[in-house]
C-alpha positions as CSV (number, residue, x, y, z in Angstrom):
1,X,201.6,141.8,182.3
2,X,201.3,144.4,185.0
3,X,199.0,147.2,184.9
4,X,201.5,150.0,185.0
5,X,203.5,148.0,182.3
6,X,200.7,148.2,179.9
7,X,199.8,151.8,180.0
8,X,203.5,152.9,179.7
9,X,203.1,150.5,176.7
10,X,200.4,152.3,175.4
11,X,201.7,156.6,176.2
12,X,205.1,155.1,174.2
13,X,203.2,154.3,171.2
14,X,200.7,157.3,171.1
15,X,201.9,159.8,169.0
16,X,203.1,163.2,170.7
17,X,200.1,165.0,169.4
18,X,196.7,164.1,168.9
19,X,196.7,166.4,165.5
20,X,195.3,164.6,162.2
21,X,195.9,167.4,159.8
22,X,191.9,167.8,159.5
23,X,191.6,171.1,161.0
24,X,188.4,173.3,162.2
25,X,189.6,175.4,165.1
26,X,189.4,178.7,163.0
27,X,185.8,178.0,163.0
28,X,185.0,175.6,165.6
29,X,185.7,175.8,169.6
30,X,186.7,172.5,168.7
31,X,188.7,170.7,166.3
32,X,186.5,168.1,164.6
33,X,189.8,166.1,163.6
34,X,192.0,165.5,166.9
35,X,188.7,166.8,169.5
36,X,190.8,169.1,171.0
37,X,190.2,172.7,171.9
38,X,191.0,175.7,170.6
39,X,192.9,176.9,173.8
40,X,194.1,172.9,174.3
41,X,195.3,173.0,170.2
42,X,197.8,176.7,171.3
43,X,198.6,175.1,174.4
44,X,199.5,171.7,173.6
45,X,203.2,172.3,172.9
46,X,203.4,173.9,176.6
47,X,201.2,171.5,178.8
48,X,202.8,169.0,181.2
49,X,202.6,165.2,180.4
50,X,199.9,165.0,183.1
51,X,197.7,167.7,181.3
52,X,198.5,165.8,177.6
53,X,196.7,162.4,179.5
54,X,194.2,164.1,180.5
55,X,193.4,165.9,177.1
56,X,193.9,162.1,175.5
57,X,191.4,160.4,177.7
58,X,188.9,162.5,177.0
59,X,189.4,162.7,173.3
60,X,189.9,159.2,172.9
61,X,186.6,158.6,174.7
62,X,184.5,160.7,172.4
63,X,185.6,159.2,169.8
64,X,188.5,161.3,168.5
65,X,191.3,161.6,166.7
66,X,189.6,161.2,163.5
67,X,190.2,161.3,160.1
68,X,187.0,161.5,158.5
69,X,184.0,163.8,160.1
């Protein structure tokens, strides 16, 4: 399968947000449950699909979305 084939493949089955109902941006500059911060978290619902990637590759290579912290 082509490249391009398997990332659309992959953005169609990642959820809209990255949000895992575990919650620490009131205290934290970042969420310990989705990895995102505080600024991304009040943005999220007004960034571009370009800006969301971006926010996603990083979180999903430090280890984020998670459940359990």
């Amino acid at each position: 399968m082509p490249a391009y084939m398997i990332l659309a493949n992959e953005l169609s089955e990642r959820p809209d947000t990255p949000c895992v109902a575990v919650c620490s941006t009131t205290f934290d500059d970042v969420c310990r449950g989705c990895g995102r911060t505080v600024v991304e978290v009040a943005e999220w619902v007004f960034m571009s699909a370009e800006d969301k990637e971006i926010v996603w590759e990083r979180i999903l290579a430090e280890g984020f979305p998670r459940r359990n912290y």
